[in-house]
RODO-2510 file (C-alpha; in nm, 4 decimals, decimal comma):
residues 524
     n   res          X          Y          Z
     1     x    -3,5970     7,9442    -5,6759
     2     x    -3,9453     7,7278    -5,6734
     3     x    -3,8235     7,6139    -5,3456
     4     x    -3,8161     7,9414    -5,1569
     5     x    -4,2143     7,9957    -5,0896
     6     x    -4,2244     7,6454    -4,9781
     7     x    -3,9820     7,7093    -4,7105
     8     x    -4,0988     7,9901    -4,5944
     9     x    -4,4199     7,8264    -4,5386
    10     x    -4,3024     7,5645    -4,3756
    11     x    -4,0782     7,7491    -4,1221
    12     x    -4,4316     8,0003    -4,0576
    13     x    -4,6196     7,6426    -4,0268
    14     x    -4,3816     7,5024    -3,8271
    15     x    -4,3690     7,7777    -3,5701
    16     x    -4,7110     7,7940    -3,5285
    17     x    -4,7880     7,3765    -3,4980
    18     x    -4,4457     7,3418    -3,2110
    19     x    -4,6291     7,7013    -3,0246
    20     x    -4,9569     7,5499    -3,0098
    21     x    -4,8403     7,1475    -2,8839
    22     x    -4,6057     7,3684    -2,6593
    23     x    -4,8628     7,5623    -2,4405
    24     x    -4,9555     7,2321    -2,2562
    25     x    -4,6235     7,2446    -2,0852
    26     x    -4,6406     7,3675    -1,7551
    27     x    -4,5083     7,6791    -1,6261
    28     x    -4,2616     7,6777    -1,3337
    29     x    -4,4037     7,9348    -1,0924
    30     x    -4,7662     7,7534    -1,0697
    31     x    -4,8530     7,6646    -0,7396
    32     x    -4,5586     7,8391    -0,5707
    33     x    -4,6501     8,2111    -0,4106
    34     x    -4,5025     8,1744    -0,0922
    35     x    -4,1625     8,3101    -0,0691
    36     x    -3,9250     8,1280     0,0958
    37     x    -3,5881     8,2930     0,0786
    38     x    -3,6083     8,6841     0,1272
    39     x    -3,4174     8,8648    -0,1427
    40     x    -3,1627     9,1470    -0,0515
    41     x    -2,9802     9,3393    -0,3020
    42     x    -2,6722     9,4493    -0,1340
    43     x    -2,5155     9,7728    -0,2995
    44     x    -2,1645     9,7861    -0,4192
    45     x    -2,1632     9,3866    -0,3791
    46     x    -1,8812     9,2757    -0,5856
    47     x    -1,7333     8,8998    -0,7044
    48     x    -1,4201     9,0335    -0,4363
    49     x    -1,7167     8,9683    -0,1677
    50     x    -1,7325     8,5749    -0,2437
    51     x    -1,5424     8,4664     0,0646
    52     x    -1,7219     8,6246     0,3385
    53     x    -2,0883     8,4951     0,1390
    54     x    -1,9069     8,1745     0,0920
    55     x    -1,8930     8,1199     0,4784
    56     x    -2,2404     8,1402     0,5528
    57     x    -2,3786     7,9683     0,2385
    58     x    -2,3104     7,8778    -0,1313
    59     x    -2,2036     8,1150    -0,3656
    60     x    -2,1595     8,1345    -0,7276
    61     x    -2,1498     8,4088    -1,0149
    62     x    -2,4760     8,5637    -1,1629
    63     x    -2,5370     8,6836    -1,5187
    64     x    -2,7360     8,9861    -1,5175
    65     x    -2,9095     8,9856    -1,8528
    66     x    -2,8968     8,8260    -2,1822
    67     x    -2,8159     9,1244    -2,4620
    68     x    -2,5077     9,3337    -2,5098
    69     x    -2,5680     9,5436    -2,2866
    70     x    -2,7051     9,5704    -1,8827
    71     x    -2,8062     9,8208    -1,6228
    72     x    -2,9433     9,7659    -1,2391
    73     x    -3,2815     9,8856    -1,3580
    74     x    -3,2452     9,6252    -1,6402
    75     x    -3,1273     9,3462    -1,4311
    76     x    -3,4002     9,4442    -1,1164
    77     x    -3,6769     9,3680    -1,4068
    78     x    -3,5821     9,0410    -1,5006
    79     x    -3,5005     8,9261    -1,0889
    80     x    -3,8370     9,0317    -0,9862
    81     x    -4,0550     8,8403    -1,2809
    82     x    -3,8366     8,5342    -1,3065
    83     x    -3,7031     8,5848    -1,6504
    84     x    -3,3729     8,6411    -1,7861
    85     x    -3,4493     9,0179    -1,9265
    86     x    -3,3068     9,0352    -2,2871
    87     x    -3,2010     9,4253    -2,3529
    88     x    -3,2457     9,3998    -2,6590
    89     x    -3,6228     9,3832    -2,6504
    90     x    -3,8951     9,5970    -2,4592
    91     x    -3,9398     9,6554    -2,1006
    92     x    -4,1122     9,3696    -1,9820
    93     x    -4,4503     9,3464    -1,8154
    94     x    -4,4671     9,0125    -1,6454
    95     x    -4,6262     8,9935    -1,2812
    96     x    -4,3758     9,0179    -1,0132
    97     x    -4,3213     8,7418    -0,8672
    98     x    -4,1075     8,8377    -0,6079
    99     x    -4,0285     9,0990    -0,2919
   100     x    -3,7050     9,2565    -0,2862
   101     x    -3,5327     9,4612    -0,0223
   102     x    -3,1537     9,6473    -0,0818
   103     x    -2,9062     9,7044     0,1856
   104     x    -2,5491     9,8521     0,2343
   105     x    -2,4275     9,5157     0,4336
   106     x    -2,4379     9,1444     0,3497
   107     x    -2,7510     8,9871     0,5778
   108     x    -2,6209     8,7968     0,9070
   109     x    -2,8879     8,5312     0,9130
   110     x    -3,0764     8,3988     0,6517
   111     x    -3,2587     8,2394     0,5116
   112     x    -3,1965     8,4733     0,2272
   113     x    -3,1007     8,4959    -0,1183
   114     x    -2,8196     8,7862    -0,1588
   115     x    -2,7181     8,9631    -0,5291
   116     x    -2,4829     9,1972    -0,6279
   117     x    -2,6072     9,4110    -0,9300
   118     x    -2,4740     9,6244    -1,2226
   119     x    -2,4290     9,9902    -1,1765
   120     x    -2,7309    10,2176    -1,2425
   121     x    -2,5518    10,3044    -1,5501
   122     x    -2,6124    10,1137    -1,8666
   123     x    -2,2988     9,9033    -1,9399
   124     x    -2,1920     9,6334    -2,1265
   125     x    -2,2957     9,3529    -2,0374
   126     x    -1,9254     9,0966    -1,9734
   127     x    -1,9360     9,0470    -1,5864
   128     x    -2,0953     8,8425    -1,3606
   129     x    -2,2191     8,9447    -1,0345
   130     x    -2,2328     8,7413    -0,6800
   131     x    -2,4718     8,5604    -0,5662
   132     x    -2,5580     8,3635    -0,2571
   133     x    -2,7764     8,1579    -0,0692
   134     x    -2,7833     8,1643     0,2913
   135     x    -2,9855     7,9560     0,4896
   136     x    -3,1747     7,5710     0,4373
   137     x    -2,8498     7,3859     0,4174
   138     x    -2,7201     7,5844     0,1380
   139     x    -2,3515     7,5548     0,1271
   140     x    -2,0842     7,4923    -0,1221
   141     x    -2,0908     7,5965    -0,5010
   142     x    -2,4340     7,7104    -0,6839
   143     x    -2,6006     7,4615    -0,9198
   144     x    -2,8772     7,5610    -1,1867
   145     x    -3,1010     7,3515    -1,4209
   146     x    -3,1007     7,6930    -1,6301
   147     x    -2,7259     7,7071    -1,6692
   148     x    -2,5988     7,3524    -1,6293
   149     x    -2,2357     7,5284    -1,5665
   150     x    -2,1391     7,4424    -1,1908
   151     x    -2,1203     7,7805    -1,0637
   152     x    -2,2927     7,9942    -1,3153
   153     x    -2,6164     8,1496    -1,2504
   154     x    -2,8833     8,3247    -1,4823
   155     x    -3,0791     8,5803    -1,3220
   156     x    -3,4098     8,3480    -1,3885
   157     x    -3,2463     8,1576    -1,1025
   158     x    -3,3454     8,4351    -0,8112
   159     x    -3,7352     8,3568    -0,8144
   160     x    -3,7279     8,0124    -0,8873
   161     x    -3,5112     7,9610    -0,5442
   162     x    -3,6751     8,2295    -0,3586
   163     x    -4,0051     8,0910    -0,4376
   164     x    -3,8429     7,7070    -0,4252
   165     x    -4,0389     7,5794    -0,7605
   166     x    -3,8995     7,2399    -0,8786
   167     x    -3,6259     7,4120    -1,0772
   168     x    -3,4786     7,5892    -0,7642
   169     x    -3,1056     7,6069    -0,7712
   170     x    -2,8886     7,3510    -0,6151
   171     x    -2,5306     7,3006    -0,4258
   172     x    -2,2375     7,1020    -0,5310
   173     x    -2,0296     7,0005    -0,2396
   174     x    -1,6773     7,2311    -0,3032
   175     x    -1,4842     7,2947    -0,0051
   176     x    -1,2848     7,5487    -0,2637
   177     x    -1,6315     7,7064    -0,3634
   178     x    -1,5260     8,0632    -0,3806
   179     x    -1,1654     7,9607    -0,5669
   180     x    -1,3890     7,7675    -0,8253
   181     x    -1,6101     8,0668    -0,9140
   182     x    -1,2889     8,2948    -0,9731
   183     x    -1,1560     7,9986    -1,2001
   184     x    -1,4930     7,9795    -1,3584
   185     x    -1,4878     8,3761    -1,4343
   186     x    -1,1196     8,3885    -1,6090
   187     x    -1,2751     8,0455    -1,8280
   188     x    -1,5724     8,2334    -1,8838
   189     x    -1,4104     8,5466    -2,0188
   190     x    -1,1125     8,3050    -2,2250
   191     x    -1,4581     8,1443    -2,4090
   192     x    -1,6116     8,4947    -2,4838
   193     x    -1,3382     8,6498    -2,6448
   194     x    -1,2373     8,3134    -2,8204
   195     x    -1,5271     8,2286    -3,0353
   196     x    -1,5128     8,5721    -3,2899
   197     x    -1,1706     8,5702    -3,3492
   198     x    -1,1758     8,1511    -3,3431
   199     x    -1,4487     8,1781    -3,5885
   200     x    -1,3017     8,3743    -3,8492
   201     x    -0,9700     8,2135    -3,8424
   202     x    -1,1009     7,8973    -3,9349
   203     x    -1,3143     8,0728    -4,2408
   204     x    -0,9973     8,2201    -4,3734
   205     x    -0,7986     7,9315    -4,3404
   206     x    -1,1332     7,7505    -4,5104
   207     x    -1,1026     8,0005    -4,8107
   208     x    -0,7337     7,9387    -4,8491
   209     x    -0,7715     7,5858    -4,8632
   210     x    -1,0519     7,6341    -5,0966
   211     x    -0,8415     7,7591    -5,3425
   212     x    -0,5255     7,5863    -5,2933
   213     x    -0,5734     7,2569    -5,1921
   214     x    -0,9479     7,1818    -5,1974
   215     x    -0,9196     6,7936    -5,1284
   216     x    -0,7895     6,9605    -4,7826
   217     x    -1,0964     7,1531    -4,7195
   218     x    -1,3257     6,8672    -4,5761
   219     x    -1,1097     6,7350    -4,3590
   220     x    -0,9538     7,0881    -4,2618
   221     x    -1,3350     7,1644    -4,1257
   222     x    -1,3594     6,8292    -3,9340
   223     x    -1,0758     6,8773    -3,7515
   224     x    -1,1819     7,2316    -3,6510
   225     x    -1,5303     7,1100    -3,5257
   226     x    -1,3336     6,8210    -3,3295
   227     x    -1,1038     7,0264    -3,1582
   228     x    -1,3620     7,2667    -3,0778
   229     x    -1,5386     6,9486    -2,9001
   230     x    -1,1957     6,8333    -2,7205
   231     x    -1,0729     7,2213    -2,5916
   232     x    -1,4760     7,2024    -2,4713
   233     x    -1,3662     6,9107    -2,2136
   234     x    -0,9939     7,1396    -2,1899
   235     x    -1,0651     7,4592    -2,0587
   236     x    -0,7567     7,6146    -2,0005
   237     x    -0,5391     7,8609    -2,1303
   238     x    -0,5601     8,1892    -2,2479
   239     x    -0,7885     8,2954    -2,5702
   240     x    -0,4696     8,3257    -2,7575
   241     x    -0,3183     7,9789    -2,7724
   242     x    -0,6634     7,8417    -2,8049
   243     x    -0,7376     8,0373    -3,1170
   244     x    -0,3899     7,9137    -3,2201
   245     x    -0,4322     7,6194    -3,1740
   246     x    -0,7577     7,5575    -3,3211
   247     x    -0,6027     7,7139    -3,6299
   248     x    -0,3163     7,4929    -3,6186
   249     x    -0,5765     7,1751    -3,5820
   250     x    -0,7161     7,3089    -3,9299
   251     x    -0,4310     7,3176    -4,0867
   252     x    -0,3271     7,0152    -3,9834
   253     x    -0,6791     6,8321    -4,0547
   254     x    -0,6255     7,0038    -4,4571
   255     x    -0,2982     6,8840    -4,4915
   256     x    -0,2991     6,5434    -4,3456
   257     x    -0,6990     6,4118    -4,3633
   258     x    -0,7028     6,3749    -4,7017
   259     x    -0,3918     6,0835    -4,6739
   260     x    -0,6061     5,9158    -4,3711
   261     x    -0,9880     5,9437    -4,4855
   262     x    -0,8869     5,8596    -4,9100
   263     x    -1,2264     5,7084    -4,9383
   264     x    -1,5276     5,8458    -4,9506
   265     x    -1,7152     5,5825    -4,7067
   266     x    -1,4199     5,6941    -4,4235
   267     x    -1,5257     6,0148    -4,4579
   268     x    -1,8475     5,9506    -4,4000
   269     x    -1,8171     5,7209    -4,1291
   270     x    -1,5791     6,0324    -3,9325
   271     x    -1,7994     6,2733    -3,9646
   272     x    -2,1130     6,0346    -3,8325
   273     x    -1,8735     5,9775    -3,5286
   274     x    -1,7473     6,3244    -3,4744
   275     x    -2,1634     6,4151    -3,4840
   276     x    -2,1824     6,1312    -3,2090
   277     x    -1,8970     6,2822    -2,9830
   278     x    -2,1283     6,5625    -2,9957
   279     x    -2,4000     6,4247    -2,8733
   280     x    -2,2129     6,1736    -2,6329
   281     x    -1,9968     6,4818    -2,4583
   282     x    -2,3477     6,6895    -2,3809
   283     x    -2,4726     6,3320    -2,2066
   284     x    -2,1843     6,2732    -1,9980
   285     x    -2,0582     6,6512    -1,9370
   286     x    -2,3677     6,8953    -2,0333
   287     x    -2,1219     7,1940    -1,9473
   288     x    -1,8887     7,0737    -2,2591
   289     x    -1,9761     7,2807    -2,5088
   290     x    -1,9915     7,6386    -2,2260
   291     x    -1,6362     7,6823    -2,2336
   292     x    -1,5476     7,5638    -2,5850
   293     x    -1,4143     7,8384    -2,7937
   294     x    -1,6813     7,7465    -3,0803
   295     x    -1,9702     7,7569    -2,7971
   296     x    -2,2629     7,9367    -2,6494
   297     x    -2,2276     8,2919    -2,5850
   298     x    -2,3174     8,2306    -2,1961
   299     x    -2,5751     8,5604    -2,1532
   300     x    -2,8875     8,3990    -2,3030
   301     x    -2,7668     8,0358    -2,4108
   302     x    -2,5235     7,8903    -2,1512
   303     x    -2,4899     7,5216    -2,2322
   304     x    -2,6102     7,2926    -2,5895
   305     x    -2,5681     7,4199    -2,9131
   306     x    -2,4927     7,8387    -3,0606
   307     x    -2,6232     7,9251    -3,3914
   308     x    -2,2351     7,9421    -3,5176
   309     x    -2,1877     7,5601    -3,3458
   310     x    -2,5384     7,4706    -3,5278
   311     x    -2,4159     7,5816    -3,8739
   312     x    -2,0961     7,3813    -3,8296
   313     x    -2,2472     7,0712    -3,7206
   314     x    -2,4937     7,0428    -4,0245
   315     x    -2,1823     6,9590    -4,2359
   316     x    -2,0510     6,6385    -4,0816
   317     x    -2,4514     6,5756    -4,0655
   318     x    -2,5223     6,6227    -4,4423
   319     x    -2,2474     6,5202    -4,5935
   320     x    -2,2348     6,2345    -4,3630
   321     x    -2,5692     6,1467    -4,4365
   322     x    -2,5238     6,1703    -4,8179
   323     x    -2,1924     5,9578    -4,7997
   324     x    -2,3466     5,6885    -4,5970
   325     x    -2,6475     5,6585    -4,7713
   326     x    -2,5068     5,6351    -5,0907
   327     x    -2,3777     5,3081    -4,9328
   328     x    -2,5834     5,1690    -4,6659
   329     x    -2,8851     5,2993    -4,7661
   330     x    -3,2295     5,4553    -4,6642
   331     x    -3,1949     5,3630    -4,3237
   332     x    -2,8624     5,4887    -4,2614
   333     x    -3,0176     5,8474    -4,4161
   334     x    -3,3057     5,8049    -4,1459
   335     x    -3,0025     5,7379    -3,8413
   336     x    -2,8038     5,9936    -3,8999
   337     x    -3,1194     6,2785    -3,9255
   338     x    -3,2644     6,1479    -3,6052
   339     x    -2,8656     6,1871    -3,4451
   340     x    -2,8311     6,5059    -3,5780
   341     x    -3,1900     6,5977    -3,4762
   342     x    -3,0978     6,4997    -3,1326
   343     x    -2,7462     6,6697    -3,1397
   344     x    -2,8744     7,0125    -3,1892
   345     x    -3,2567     7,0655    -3,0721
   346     x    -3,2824     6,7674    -2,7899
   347     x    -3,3835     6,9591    -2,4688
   348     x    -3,1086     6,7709    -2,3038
   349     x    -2,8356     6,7869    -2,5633
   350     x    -2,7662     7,0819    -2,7636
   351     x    -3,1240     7,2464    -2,6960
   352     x    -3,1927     7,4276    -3,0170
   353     x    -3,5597     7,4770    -3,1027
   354     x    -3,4451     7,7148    -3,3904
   355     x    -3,1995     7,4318    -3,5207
   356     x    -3,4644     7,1812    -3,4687
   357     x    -3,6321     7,3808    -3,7711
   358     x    -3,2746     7,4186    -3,9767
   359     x    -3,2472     7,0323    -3,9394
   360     x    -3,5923     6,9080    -4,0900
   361     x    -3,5568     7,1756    -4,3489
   362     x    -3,2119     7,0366    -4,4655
   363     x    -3,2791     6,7102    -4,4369
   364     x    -3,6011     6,6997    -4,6700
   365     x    -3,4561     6,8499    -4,9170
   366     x    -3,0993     6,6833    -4,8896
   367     x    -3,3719     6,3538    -4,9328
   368     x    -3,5609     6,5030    -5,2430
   369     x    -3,2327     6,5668    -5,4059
   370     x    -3,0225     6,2293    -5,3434
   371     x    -3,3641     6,0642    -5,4709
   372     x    -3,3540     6,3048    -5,7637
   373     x    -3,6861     6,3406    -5,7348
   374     x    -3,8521     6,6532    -5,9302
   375     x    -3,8677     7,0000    -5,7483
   376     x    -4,2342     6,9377    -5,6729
   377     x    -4,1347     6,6863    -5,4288
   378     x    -4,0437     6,9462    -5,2285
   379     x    -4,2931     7,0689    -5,0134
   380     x    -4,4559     6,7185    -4,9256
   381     x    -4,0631     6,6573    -4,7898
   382     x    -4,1032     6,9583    -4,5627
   383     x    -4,4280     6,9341    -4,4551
   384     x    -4,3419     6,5151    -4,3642
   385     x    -3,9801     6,6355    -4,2272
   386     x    -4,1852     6,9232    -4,0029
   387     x    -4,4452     6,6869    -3,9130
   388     x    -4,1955     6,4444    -3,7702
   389     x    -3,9671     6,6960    -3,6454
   390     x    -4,2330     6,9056    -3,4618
   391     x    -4,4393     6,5580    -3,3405
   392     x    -4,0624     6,4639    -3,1678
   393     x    -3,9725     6,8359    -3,0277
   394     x    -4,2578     6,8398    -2,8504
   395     x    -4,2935     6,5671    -2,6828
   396     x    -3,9517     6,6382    -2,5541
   397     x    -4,0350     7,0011    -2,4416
   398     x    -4,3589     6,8500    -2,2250
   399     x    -4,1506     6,6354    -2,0409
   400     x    -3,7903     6,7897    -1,9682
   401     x    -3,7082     7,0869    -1,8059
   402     x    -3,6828     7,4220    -1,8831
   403     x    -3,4245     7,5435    -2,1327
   404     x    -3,4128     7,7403    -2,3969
   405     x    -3,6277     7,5188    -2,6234
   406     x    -3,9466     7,5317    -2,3790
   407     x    -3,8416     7,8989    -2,3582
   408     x    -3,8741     7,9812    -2,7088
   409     x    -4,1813     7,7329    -2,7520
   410     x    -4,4236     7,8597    -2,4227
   411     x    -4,7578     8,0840    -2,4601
   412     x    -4,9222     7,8285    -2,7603
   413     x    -5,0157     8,0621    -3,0531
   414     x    -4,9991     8,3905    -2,8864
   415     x    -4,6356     8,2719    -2,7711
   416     x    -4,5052     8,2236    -3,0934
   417     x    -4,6809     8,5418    -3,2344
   418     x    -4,4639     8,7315    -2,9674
   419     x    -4,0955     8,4927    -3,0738
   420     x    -4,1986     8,5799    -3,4543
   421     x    -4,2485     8,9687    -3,3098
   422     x    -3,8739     8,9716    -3,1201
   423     x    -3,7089     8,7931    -3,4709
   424     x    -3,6896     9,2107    -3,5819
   425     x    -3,4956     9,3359    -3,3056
   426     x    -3,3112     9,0017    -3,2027
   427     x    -3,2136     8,8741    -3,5341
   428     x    -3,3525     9,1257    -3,8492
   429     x    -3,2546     9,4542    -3,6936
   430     x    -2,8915     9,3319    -3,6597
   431     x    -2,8563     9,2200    -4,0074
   432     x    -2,9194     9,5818    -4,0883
   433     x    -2,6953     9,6660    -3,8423
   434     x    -2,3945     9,4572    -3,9446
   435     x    -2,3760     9,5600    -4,2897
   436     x    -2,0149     9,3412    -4,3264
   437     x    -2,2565     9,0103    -4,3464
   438     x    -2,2711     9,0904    -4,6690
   439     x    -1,9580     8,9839    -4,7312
   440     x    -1,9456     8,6224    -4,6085
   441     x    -2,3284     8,6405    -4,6932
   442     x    -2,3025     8,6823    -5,0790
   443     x    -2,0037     8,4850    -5,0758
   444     x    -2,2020     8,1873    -4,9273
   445     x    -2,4901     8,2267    -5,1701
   446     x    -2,3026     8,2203    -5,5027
   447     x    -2,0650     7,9225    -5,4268
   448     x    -2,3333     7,7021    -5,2832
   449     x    -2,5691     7,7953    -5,5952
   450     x    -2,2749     7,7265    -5,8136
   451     x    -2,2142     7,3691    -5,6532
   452     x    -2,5939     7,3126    -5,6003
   453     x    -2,5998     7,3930    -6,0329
   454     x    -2,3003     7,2356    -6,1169
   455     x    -2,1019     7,0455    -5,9204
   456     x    -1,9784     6,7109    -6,0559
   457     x    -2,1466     6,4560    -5,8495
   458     x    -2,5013     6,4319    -5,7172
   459     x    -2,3718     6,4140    -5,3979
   460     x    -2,2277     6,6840    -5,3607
   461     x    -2,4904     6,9320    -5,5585
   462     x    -2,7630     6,7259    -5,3088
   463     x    -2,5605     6,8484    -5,0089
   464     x    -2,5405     7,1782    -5,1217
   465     x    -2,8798     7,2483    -5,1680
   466     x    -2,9642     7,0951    -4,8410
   467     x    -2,7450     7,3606    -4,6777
   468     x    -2,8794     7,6560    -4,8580
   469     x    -3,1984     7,5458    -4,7736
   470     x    -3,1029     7,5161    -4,3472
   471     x    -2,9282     7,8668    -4,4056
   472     x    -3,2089     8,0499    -4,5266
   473     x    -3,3844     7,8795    -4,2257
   474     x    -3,1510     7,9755    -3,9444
   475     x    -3,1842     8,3189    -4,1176
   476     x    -3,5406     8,3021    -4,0724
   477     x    -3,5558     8,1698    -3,6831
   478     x    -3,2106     8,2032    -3,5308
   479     x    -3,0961     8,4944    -3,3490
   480     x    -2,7034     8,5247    -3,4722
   481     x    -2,7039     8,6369    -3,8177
   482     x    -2,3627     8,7308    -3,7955
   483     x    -2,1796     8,4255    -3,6700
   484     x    -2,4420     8,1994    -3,8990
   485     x    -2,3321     8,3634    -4,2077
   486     x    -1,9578     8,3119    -4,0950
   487     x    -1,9721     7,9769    -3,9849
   488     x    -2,2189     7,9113    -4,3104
   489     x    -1,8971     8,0608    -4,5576
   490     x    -1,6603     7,7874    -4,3974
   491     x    -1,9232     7,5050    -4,4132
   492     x    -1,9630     7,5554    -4,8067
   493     x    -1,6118     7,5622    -4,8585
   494     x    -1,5810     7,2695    -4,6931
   495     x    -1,8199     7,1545    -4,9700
   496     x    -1,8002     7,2961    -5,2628
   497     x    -1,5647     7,0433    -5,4428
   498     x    -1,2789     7,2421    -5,6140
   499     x    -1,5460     7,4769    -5,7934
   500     x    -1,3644     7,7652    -5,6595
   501     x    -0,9991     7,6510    -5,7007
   502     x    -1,1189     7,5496    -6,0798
   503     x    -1,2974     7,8260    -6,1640
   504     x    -1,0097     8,1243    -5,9336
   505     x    -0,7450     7,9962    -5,8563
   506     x    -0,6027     7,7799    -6,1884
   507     x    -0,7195     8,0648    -6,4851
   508     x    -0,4706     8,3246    -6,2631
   509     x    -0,2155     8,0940    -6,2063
   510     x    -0,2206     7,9522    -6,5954
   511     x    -0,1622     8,3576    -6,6940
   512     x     0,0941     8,4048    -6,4836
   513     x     0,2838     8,0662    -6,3435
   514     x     0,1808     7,7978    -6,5648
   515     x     0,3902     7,5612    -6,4148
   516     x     0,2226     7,6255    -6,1040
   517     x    -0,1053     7,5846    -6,2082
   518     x     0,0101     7,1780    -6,3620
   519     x     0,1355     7,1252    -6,0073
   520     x    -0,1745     7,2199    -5,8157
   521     x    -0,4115     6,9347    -5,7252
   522     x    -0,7445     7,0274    -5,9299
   523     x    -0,9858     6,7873    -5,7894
   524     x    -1,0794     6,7687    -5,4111
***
């Protein structure tokens, strides 16, 4: 493909333009050396120690480290430099920022800051710890800027309050405090185990519908991203019945959606407002999307936007886009990028600098195609799309807080030389490593190059080469290979219109149940 040097260089471009407009934001720790709030790891500290800590200050629950897997040393690394240690990368070799003492008992006086740690063992890493801080009017339930889940801490949290920079943690009056952190840890572990198996339910139901009923398959997808969003604001129930019933929503969005949405404009119009509910639910609640089962994995990304959640949302944004503009126009095109570009990568919204990237890829070359302008077109669309993109991301990241955009974005050049470094072990290394991708990954490839070839309308061969282009960038920048590729298989079946239920499903069933085959819908 012509295209594929072009995006390649615009992703390396890209990197390298948001690293250098990104070193002018500040960091947190500047200015702030005294430390406030001692630090005392107590040993053996466990979340059954919340209500004594909760009657001298607040309390909440502490993730240890982002990665699979954690160990005290591990955790000790990260508290001391102000980072949330990722295992999955090298030691690291930040200054300390902080002193830290450990004790058998829980301090009588503070004003401290008191942690419970992992073992010295490496284990997995699927429990929080307790945390506390005593002392300076601290009392109630734990608040951070990192996490935006009442309750939920990262590690990053420690020096930041211990050294009281302007991203300290917080309270939340909660005269329940310690009851709401034990509610928060049974959500947090229903969210966890809900997302894999949530995931892949919806792709098989995807490839069933694919080749049974494909006028089902768009809507059967919408209705899985919306009741993702609505279970976000619900977050109750076991992992069972919420995987159940986000299966049942599926079916029930294939079956009945195509009756409701039987033109083309309503289609559009739903998935423009389902991308708005997005957006709307991370304004008003930005803890939404933590507990949804489609949702951050809450060890490195607690609130916004997950690779998987990215890859979903670029269908109601491209095929919205496409619909709409076919009948409003340009400026309907230029609405719904900047909404989706805010959905996913704005610092205060879904917070995805790698999906900020996926975005203004897709979107130039969803343009280039719905134009049909020749393939040469191409990289001027990028490099405008990137320049536009990049100009908007980073005049966000200067001026919010920090999250994981500004995290992936700090150190200029020599910061972005060290994110390109980590894609091997966080994102390349794992592809290797999860050999199954292949499956969903081929399968991805060869229907969306079929549609992108030969599908039967512009729109839909525009949309599918849009999406091929923002996989092959998530590939590129994203951390999740796995869950991308998954999420990417139900996307394009979402999309493919009937290619695979012409081209499978009806030469089988015209061999051996002809009358089947004349009673099958053929055309989504």
């Amino acid at each position: 493909m012509k295209a594929a040097p072009a995006l390649l260089l615009a992703c390396v471009l890209a990197l390298v333009a948001s690293g250098s407009a990104a070193a002018k934001t500040s960091n947190d720790f500047t200015g702030h050396h005294r430390q406030v709030f001692r630090v005392v790891v107590v040993k053996g500290l466990t979340l059954g120690d919340l209500p004594q800590l909760a009657t001298e200050g607040a309390v909440g629950l502490m993730v240890p480290n982002a990665g699979p897997r954690t160990s005290q040393a591990d955790a000790f690394a990260g508290m001391v430099r102000g980072i949330l240690y990722n295992t999955r990368l090298p030691r690291p070799h930040d200054t300390v920022l902080i002193h830290v003492t450990q004790s058998t008992e829980i301090p009588s006086h503070g004003p401290v800051i008191v942690v419970g740690l992992p073992p010295a063992t490496t284990a997995p890493n699927d429990q929080r710890y307790p945390i506390a801080v005593i002392g300076h009017g601290y009392h109630g339930l734990l608040v951070s800027s990192l996490t935006r889940v009442p309750g939920l801490v990262s590690m990053a949290d420690v020096a930041r309050t211990a050294l009281q920079t302007p991203h300290a943690l917080g309270t939340r009056r909660d005269g329940g405090a310690v009851a709401t952190s034990y509610r928060l840890e049974g959500q947090i572990d229903v969210a966890r185990s809900t997302t894999m198996p949530g995931s892949i339910l919806v792709m098989s139901l995807l490839v069933f519908f694919a080749l049974l009923f494909p006028r089902g398959a768009p809507t059967a997808l919408a209705a899985a991203v919306g009741v993702n969003l609505v279970m976000g604001w619900f977050p109750t129930g076991d992992a069972a019945p919420r995987v159940t019933l986000l299966g049942l929503c599926t079916i029930a969005g294939g079956l009945f959606g195509p009756t409701f949405f039987r033109k083309k404009v309503q289609l559009g119009v739903a998935l423009v407002v389902l991308l708005a509910a997005y957006a709307v639910s991370m304004i008003v609640r930005p803890s939404t999307l933590s507990l949804a089962p489609i949702g951050p994995e809450l060890t490195s990304r607690f609130f916004g936007v997950s690779n998987l959640l990215e890859t979903w949302l670029l269908y109601p944004a491209l095929l919205g886009a496409a619909l709409l503009a076919k009948r409003f126009g340009p400026l309907a095109f230029l609405a719904i990028g900047g909404l989706a570009l805010a959905t996913i990568a704005e610092n205060a919204l879904g917070a995805d600098g790698g999906g900020a990237i996926v975005v203004g890829v897709a979107f130039a070359l969803l343009a280039v195609e719905l134009l049909g302008a020749p393939r040469r077109y191409i990289l001027p669309a990028l490099a405008a799309a990137g320049f536009i993109v990049f100009s908007l991301v980073n005049v966000d990241a200067s001026v919010s807080g920090p999250d994981h955009l500004r995290g992936a974005l700090h150190g200029g050049v020599n910061g972005i030389m060290n994110v390109a470094a980590n894609r091997v072990p966080l994102a390349y290394a794992r592809m290797v490593e999860q050999w199954w991708l292949l499956i969903p990954g081929i399968a991805t490839v060869i229907v969306c190059v079929a549609v992108a070839r030969s599908a039967r309308s512009r729109t839909e061969r525009a949309v599918a080469t849009a999406f091929l282009g923002g996989l092959a960038a998530s590939l590129l920048v994203n951390d999740s290979p796995g869950p991308v590729m998954i999420g990417a298989l139900a996307v394009v079946l979402a999309i493919e219109g009937g290619i695979c239920h012409r081209a499978l499903t009806l030469p089988v069933l015209r061999r051996i149940a002809p009358p089947v085959a004349a009673a099958l819908p053929q055309e989504p």
